[in-house]
RODO-2510 file (C-alpha; in nm, 4 decimals, decimal comma):
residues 333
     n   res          X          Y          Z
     1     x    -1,9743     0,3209     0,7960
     2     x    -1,8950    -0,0019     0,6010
     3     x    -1,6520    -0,1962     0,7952
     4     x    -1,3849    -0,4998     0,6902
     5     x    -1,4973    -0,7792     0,8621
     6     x    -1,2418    -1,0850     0,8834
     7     x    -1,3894    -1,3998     0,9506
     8     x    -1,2771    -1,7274     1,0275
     9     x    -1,5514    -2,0304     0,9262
    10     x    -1,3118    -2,2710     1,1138
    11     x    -1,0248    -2,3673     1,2789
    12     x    -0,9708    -2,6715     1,1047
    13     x    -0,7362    -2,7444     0,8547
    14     x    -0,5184    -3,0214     0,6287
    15     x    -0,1818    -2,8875     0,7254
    16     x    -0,0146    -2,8042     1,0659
    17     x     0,2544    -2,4913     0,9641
    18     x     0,4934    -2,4256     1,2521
    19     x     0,3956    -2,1020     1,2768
    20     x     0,0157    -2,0550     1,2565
    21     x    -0,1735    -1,8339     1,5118
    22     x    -0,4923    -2,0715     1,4861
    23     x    -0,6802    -2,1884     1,7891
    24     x    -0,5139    -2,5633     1,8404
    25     x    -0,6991    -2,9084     1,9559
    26     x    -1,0889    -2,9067     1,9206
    27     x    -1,2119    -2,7967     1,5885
    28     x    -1,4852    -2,4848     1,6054
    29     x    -1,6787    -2,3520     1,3270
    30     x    -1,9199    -2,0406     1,2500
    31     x    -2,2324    -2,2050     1,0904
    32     x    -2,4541    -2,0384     0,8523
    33     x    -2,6937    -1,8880     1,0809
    34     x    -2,3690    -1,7269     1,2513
    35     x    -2,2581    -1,5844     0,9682
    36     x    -2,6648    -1,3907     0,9005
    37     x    -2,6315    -1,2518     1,2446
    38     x    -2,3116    -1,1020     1,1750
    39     x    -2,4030    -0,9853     0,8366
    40     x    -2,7537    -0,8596     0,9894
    41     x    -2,6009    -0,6874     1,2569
    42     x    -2,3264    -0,4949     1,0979
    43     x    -2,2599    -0,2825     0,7604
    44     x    -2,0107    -0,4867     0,5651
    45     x    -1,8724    -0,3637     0,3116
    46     x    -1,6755    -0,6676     0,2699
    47     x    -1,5495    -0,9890     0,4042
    48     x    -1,2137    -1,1728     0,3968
    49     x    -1,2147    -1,5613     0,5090
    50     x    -0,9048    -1,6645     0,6987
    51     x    -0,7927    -1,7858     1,0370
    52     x    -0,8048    -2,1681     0,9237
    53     x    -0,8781    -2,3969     0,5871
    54     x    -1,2200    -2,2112     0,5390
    55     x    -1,3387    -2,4743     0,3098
    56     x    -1,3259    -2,7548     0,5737
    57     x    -1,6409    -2,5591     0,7216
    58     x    -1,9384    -2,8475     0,7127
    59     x    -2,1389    -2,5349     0,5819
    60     x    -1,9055    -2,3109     0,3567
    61     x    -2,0703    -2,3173     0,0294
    62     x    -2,4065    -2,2138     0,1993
    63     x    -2,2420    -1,9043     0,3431
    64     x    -2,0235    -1,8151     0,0213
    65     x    -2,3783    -1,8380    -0,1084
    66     x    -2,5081    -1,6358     0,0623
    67     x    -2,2238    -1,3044     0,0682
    68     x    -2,3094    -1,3653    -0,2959
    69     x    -2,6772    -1,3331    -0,2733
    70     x    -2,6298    -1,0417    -0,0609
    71     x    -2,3379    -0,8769    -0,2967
    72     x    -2,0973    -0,8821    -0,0608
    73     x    -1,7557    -0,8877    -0,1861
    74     x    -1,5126    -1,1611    -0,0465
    75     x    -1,1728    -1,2117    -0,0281
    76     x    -0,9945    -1,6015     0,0619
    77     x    -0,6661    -1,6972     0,2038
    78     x    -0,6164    -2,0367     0,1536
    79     x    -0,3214    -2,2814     0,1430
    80     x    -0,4541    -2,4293    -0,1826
    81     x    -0,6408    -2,7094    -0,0170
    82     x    -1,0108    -2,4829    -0,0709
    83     x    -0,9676    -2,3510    -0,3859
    84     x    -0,9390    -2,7219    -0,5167
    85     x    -1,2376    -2,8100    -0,3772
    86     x    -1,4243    -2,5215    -0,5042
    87     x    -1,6304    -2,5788    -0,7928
    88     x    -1,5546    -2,3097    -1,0895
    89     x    -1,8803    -2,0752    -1,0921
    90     x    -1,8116    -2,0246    -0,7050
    91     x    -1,4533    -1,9229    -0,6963
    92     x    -1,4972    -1,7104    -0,9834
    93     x    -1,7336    -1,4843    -0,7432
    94     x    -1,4213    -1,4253    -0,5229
    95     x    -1,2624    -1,0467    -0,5111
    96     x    -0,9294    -1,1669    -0,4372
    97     x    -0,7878    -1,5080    -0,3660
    98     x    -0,4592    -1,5415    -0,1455
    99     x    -0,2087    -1,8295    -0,1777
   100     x     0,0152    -1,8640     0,1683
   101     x     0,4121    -1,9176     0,0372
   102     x     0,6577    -1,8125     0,2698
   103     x     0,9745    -1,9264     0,0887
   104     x     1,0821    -1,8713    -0,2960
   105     x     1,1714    -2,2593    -0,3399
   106     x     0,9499    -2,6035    -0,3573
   107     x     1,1554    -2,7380    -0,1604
   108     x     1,1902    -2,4772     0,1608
   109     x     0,8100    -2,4472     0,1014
   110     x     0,7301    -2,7840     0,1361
   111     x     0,9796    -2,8552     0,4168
   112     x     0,7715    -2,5933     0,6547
   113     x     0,4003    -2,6256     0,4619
   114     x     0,3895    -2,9694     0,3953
   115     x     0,4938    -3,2349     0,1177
   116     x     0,3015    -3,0928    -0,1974
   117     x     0,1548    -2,7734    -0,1032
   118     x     0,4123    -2,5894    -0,3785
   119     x     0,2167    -2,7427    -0,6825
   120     x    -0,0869    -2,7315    -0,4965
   121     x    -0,0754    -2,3993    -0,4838
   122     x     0,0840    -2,3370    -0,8468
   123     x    -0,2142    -2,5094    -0,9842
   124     x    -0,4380    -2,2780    -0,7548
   125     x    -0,2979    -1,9942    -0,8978
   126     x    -0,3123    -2,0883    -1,2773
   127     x    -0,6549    -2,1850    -1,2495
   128     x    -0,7422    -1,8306    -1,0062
   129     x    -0,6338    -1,6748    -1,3340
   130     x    -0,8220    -1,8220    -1,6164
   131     x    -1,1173    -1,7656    -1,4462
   132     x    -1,0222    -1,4020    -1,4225
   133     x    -0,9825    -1,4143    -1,0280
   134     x    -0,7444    -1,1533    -0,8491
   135     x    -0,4438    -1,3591    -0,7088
   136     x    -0,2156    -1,2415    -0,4339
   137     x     0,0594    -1,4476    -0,2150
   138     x     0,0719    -1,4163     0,1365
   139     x     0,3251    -1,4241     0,3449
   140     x     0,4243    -1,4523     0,6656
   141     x     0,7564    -1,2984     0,7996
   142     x     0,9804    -1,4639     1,0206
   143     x     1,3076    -1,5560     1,1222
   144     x     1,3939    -1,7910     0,8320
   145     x     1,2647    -1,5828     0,5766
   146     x     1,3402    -1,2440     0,6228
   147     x     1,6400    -1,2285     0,3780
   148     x     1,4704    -1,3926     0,1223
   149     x     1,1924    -1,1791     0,0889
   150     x     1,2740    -1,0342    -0,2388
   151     x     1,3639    -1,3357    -0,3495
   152     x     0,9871    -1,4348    -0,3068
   153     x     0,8507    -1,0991    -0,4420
   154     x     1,0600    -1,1928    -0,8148
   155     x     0,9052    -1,5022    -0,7702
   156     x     0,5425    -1,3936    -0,7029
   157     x     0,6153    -1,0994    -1,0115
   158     x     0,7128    -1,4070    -1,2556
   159     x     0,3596    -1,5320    -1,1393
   160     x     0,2095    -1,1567    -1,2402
   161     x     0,0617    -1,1200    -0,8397
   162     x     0,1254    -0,9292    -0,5622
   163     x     0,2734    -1,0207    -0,2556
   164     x     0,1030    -0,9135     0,0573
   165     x     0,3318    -0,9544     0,3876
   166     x     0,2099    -1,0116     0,6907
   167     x     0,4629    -0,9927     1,0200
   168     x     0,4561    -1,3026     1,2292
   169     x     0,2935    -1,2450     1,5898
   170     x     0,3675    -1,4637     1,8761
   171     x     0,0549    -1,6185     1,9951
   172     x     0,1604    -1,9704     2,0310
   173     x     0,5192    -1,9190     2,0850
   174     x     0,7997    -1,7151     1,9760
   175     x     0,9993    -1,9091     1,8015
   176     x     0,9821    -1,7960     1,4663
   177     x     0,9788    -1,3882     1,5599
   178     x     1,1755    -1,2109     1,3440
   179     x     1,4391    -1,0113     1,5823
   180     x     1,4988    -0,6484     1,5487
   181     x     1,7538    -0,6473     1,2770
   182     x     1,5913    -0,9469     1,0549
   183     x     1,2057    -0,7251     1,0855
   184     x     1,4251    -0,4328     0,9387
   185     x     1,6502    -0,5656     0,7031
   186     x     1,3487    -0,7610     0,5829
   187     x     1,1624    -0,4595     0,4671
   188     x     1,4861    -0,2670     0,3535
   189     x     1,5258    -0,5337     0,0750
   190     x     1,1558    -0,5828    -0,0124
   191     x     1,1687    -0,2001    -0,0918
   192     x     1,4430    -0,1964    -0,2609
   193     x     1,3041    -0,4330    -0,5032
   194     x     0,9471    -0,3825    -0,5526
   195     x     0,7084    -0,1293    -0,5954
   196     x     0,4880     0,0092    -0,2878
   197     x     0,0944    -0,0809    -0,3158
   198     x     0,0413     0,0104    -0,0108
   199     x     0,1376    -0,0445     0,3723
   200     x    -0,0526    -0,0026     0,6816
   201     x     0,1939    -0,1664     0,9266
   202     x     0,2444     0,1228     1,1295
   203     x     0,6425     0,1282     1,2182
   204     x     0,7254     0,0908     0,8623
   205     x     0,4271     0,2806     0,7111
   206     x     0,5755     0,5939     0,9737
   207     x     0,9484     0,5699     0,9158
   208     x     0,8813     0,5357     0,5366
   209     x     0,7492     0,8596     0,5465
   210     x     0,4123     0,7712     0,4072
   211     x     0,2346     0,8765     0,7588
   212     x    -0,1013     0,7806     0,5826
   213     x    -0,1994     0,5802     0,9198
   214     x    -0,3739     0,7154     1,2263
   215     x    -0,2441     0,3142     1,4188
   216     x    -0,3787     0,0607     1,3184
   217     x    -0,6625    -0,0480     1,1354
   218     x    -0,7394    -0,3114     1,3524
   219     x    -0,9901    -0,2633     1,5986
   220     x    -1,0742     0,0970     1,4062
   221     x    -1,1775    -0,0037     1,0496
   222     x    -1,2137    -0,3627     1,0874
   223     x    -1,3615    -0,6168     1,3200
   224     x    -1,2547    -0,9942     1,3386
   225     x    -1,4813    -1,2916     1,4468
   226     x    -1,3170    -1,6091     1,4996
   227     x    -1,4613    -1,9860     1,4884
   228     x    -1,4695    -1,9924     1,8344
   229     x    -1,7713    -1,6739     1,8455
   230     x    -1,5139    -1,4251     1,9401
   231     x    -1,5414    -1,0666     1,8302
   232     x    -1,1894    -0,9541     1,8147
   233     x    -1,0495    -0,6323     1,6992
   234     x    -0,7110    -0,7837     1,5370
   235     x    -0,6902    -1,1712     1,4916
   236     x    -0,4175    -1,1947     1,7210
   237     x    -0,5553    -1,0213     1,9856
   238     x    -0,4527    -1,1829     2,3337
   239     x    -0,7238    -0,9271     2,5810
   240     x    -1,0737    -0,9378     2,6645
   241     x    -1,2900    -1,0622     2,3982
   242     x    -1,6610    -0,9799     2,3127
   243     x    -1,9210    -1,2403     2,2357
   244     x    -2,1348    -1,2588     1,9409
   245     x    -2,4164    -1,2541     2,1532
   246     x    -2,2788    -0,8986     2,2836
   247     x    -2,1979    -0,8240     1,9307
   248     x    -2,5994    -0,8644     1,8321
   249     x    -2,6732    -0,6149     2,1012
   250     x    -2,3996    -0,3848     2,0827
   251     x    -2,3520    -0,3552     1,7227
   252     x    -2,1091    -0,1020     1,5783
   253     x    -2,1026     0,0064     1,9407
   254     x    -1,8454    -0,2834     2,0264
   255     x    -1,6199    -0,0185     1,8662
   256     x    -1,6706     0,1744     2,2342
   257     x    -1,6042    -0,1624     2,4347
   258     x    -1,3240    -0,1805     2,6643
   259     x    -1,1837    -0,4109     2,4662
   260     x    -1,1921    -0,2413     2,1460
   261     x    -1,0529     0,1057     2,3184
   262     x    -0,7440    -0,1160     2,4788
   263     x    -0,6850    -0,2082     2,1391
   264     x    -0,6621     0,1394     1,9893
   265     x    -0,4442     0,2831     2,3687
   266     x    -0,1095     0,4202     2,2917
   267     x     0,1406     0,2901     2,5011
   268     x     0,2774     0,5506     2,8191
   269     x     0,6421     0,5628     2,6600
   270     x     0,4759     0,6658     2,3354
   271     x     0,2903     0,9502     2,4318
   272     x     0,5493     1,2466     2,3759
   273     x     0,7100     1,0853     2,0478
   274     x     0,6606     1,3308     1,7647
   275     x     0,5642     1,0463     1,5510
   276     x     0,3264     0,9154     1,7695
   277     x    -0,0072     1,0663     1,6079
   278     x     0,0871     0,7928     1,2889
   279     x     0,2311     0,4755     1,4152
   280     x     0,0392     0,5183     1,7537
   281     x     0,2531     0,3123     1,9418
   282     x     0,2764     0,0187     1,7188
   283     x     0,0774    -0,3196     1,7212
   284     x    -0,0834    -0,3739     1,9822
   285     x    -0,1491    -0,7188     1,9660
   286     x     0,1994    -0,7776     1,9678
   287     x     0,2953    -0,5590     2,2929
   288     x     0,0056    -0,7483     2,4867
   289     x     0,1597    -1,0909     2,3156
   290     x     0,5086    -0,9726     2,4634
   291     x     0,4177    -0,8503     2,7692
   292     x     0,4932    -0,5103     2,7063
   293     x     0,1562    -0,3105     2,7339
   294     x     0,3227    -0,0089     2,8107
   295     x     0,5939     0,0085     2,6123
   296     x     0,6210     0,1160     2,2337
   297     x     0,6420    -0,1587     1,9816
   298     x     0,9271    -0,4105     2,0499
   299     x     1,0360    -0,3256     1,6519
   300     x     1,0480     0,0600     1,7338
   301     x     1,3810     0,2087     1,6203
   302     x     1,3411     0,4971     1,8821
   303     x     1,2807     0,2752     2,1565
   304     x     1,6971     0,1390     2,0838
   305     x     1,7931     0,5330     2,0099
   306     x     1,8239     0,4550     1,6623
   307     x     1,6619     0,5889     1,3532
   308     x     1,5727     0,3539     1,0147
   309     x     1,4867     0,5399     0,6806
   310     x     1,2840     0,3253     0,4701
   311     x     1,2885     0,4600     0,0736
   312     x     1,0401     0,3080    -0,1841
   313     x     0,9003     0,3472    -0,5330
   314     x     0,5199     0,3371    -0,5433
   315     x     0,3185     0,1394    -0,7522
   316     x     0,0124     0,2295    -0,9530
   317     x    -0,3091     0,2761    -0,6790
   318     x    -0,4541    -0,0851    -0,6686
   319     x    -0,8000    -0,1284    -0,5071
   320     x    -0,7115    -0,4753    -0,2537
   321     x    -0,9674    -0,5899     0,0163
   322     x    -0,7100    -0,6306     0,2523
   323     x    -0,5155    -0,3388     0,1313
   324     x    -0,6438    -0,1460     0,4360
   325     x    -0,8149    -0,3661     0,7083
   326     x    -0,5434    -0,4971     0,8684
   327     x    -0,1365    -0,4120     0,9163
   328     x    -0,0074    -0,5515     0,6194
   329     x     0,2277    -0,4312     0,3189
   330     x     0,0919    -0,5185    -0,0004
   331     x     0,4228    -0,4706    -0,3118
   332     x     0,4152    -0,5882    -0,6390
   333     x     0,7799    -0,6499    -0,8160
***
C-alpha cells in the first residue's frame, strides 16, 4: 500500500499565528538523511510538507530534490514566506501548493497573520499560477471565523482555487475552538455556498450523508513525522509517540503499534450508535486534546440529543493530495 506521508522539515518559522499547533521554543528540523530513511523505509505514494515554514529547513532544497529525483509527488502549505524563496524550476515540480488565509479581508488577515502576509500571499498565488502550479487556500476554523467562511470561499473562487478547511484542534490552548454552534453553523453556510470536493472530517462527512469514511484517515491511510523525529498518526496527536528509529524497524508495521491502534479506538459511548461504523467516534486527537477519551466527539450532535442535516451540491471529482489523508473538507465556490 502507498501511504500519505505528512512531514514537517521544521518547526521554525517567520510568523507566530495565535493559533498554530507547532512545537514552540527550540527550533528542530528533519535533515536530508532523515528524510531517505523515511522514504527508504516506507511506500509513499506521496508527501505533503507542513507543520512549520518548510523552507526555513537549512537543507530543504536538497530534500525537494530529492522527492523529485525519486518521482514522488509533493504537496506545500506555506504562509507565502517559502514559495518566495523558491526559485521557479523548483516550485513548478510541486502537485499542489497551499496558501494559509483564515479571514476574507487584508486587514483581519494581517491583524492575526502578521503585517503583510495578505500580498505576500496574493503574489504567491499569481505566480503558483503562471507556472501552471495547483493552488489551494487553507484554512483554519475557529471562533472568529466561522461565520465568515463563505465569505472566504467567494473570495478564494474570485482567485479560481479551492478552499480546503481544516478544524482548529487545541494543542496549545483552547482559545480559539470553535464551540458547538459556531463548528456547525460554520459548515451549514460553507455548503450552502460552494460545491462539495470532498470531505473526510468524519462528523460532517456522516451527518451529510456521504458515509464514504470508515474514521479517520489519520493513523489508517496516512502517517505523520514531525521535526522533532516523531512518527505520529495525526499531527495533533497528544499519546504515545513512535520514534524514527522504531519506524526503521517496524515499518508499515507501526500501523499495529499501540499507538497507532489508540488512534483508530472508538470511544465506549460510541459503540452502539448506528452511525458509528462511518464517523467512528470522531477525531481522536481532539477527544485525547479534551480529555475526553471515552466519550464521542465533543462536536457530536447525538451526544446533546440533537440531530444536524448537512445538504450540499457536489463538485466535479478533483484528484487533491490532501483530499484524503487527513480530516479535512476540500469546496470550491
Amino acid at each position: 500500500m502507498n501511504f500519505s506521508v505528512g512531514m514537517g522539515l521544521t518547526n521554525d518559522c517567520d510568523l507566530k499565528c495565535a493559533h498554530c499547533y507547532r512545537p514552540q521554543g527550540k527550533i528542530y528540523n528533519l535533515t536530508l538523511g532523515d528524510v531517505q530513511l523515511i522514504c527508504e523505509t516506507l511506500n509513499i505514494g506521496s508527501v505533503g510538507l507542513g507543520t512549520g515554514e518548510n523552507g526555513l529547513n537549512p537543507e530543504f532544497f536538497p530534500i525537494i530534490d530529492y522527492f523529485r529525483e525519486h518521482r514522488i509527488p509533493v504537496t506545500l502549505a506555506s504562509n507565502g514566506f517559502t514559495v518566495q524563496t523558491t526559485p521557479d524550476e523548483i516550485l513548478r515540480t510541486f502537485r499542489d501548493v497551499e496558501f494559509s488565509i483564515d479571514f476574507p479581508t487584508e486587514k483581519e488577515q494581517n491583524a492575526f497573520r502578521g503585517k503583510g502576509n495578505w500580498r505576500r500571499i496574493l503574489s504567491g498565488i499569481e505566480r503558483c499560477r503562471n507556472l501552471g502550479v495547483e493552488v489551494s487556500i487553507l484554512a483554519v476554523l475557529i471562533n472568529l471565523n466561522y461565520n465568515k467562511l463563505a465569505e472566504l470561499a467567494k473570495l478564494v473562487g474570485s482567485f479560481g482555487c479551492n478552499l480546503r478547511v481544516n478544524v482548529f484542534q487545541p494543542v496549545h490552548s483552547k482559545d480559539y475552538m470553535p464551540a458547538y454552534h459556531q463548528y456547525w453553523e460554520a459548515f451549514h453556510l460553507l455548503f450552502d455556498h460552494t460545491a462539495l470536493i470532498s470531505c473526510t472530517e468524519p462528523l460532517v462527512n456522516t451527518f451529510a450523508g456521504l458515509n464514504t469514511l470508515h474514521g479517520s484517515p489519520c493513523g489508517c491511510k496516512s502517517i505523520r513525522i514531525t521535526p522533532l523525529k516523531e512518527v505520529l498518526p495525526c499531527v495533533y496527536w497528544p499519546g504515545g509517540k513512535v520514534s524514527l528509529a522504531e519506524l526503521v524497524e517496524w515499518k508499515e508495521g507501526v500501523f499495529d503499534s499501540p499507538q497507532f491502534r489508540e488512534s483508530r479506538r472508538i470511544p465506549k459511548g460510541c459503540e452502539r450508535c448506528g452511525r458509528v461504523a462511518n464517523c467512528r467516534g470522531g477525531c481522536r486527537s481532539r477527544a485525547l486534546l479534551l480529555g475526553e477519551a471515552h466519550s464521542p466527539d465533543t462536536f457530536c450532535p447525538l451526544r446533546r440529543d440533537r440531530l444536524e442535516r448537512l445538504s450540499f451540491t457536489p463538485a466535479c471529482e478533483k484528484e487533491l493530495l490532501r483530499s484524503q489523508s487527513i480530516c479535512t473538507t476540500i469546496v470550491k465556490a
